[in-house]
N, C-alpha and C positions, 0 to 999 in steps of 0.2 A: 605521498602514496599515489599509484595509478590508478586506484579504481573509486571511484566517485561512490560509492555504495560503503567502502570502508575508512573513507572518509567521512560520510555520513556517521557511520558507526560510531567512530574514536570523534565525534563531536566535532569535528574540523570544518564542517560545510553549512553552509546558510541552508536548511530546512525547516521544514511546521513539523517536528514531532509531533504525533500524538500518544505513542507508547512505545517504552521500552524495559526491556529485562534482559535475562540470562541470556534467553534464548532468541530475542529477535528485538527487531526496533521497526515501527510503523511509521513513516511521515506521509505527506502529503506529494503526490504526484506533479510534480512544475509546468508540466503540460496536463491537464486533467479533461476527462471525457466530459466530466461533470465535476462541480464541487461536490468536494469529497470522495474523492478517488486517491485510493493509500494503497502506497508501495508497502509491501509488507518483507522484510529481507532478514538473514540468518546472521547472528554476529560471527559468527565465525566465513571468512570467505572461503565460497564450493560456488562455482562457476556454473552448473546445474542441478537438479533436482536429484541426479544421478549421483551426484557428490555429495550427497549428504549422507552419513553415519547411519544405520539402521538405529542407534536410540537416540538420534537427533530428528527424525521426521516426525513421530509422536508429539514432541515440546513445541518445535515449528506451525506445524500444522493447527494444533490446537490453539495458539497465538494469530493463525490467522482465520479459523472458526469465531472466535470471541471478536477479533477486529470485524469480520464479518456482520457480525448481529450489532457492533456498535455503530455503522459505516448505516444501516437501515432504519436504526433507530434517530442518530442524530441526525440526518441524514430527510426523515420520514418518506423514504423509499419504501416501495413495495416489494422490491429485493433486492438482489445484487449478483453482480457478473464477475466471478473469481476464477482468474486462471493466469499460466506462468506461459512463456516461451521458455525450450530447451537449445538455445543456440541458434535457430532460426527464429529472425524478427527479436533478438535479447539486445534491446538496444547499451546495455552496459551488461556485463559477461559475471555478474555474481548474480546466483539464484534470486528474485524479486516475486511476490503474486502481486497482479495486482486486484485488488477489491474495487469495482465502480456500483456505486448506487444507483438502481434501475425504476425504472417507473412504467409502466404500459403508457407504449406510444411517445416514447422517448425521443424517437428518432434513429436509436441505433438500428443498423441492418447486417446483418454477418460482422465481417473481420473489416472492413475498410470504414474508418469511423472517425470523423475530424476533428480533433482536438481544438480545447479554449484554451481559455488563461482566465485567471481570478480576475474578476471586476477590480481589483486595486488588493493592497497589504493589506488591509484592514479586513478586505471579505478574504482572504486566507487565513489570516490571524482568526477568523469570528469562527470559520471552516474548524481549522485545525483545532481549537478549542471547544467546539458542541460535540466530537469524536473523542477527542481526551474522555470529555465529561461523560459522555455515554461508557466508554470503558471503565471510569473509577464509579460509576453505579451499578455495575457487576452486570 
């Protein structure tokens, strides 16, 4: 496959899943602004938001509403910064939001915002599983 997102998808790639279904599959961000930053993507590959089916944005969206509130919870943020690029700054070319858990006085300031890396496997592992958990307690 060429595109690392539907690779993701059909299981083929080393990520932290934290949820998946019909309509979307969430993992964990490889570059993340914060732990707990999840790429939230459509299983069907649409290159932008604009390619999505009018009764597939409804199912989408809601999967990433619900990741949202689990992304704050396990997370214990005091909110979250949810938004997609259309083709400008899309650093891989299938629809993606991403969710980052926010906090006052974070540090972020507009759009230019310098990426970490997880303290080691274990604090992504310990990541991707307090966001599972917070999604399968509704």
């Amino acid at each position: 496959m060429s595109c690392i997102f539907c690779e993701v998808v059909a299981g083929g790639a080393d990520t932290h899943r934290v949820f998946e279904d019909e309509a979307a599959v969430a993992f964990l961000d490889h570059r993340p602004l914060f732990p707990g930053h999840v790429l939230v993507v459509p299983r069907r590959h649409v290159p932008t938001l604009t390619d999505l089916l009018p009764e597939e944005i409804g199912p989408y969206f809601a999967r990433v509403q619900r990741i949202a509130a689990a992304v704050e919870t396990a997370m214990a943020a005091a909110g979250s910064f949810v938004a997609a690029n259309n083709r400008i700054s899309q650093s891989v070319p299938h629809l993606h939001v991403h969710v980052v858990p926010r906090n006052p006085k974070d540090g972020l300031r507009g759009f230019f915002w310098p990426r970490t890396r997880y303290r080691d496997e274990a604090h992504a592992v310990e990541t991707a599983a307090l966001i599972a958990a917070a999604l399968a307690a509704g």
